[in-house]
N, C-alpha and C positions, 0 to 999 in steps of 0.2 A: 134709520138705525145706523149705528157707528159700526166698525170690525170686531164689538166684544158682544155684538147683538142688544146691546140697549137703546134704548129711544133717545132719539137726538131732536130738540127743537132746538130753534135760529129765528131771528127775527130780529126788528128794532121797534120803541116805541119811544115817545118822549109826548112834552107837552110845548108848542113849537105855536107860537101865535102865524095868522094867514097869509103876513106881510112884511117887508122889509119897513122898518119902523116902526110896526106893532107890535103890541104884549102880549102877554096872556092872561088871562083875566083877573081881578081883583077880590081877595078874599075867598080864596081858593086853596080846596085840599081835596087830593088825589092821589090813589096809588096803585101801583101794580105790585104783586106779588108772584116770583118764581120760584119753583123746587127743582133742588136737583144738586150736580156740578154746573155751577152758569157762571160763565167768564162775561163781567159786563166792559165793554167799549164804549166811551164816552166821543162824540160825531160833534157835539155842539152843545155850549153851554154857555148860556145871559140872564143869570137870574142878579135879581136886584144886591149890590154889594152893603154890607154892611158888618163892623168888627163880632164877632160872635154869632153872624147870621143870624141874628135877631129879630128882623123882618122879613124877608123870602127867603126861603132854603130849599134845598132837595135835601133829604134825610134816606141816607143807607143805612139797613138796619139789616142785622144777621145773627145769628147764634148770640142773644143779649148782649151784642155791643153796638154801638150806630155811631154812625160816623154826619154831620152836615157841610154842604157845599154852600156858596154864595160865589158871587161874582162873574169874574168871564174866564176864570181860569179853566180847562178840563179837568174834572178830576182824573185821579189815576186809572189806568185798566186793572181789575181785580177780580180773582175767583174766589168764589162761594160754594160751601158746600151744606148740602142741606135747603135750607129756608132764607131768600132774601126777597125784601122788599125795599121801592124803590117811590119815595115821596114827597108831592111838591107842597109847600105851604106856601101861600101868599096872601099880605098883609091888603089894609084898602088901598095903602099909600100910591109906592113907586112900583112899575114894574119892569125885569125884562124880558128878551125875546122869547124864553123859556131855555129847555132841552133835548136832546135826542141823544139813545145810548142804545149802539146794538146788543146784540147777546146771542151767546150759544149756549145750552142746557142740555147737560147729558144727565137723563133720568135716572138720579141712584137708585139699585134695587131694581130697574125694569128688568124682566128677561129678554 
């Protein structure tokens, strides 16, 4: 619990293939979904590059807007309030190493 007495989770999760030169698997979709206030921190990011993420993406999706990532850039750090979900697609083709993105969520509405 934070100083205004609501629930605070913290954590990280991402989809991070086992090894240095490997991917993460091929034809892949996966997501996590957080509620709350959650500030996401992006740690590492190689998913397969391509103009409009048309073949691998992670997809940020919040309040009916989403946003898609590709390549090696880190996306930005951003907070969310309410409902965010956080989603990997991946095609049969190419792949890369994946992701990792921490987070901290402060429970709106907890007492």
């Amino acid at each position: 619990r934070n100083d205004n007495g609501r629930a605070v989770a913290g954590g990280a999760f991402g989809f991070l293939s086992d090894g240095w030169g490997a991917a993460y698997p091929a034809e892949t979709d996966v997501a996590v979904t957080l509620e709350g206030q959650c500030e996401l921190r992006w740690t590492s990011f190689d998913v397969e590059a391509a103009d409009d993420c048309l073949y691998d993406y992670v997809l940020v999706t919040s309040g009916g807007s989403s946003q898609k990532y590709c390549g090696g850039t880190l996306p930005p750090t951003a907070t969310f309030s309410g409902r965010v979900t956080v989603a990997l697609h991946s095609d049969e083709a190419v792949q890369g190493s994946g992701f990792e993105v921490a987070f901290v969520c402060d429970a709106v509405g907890t007492p």
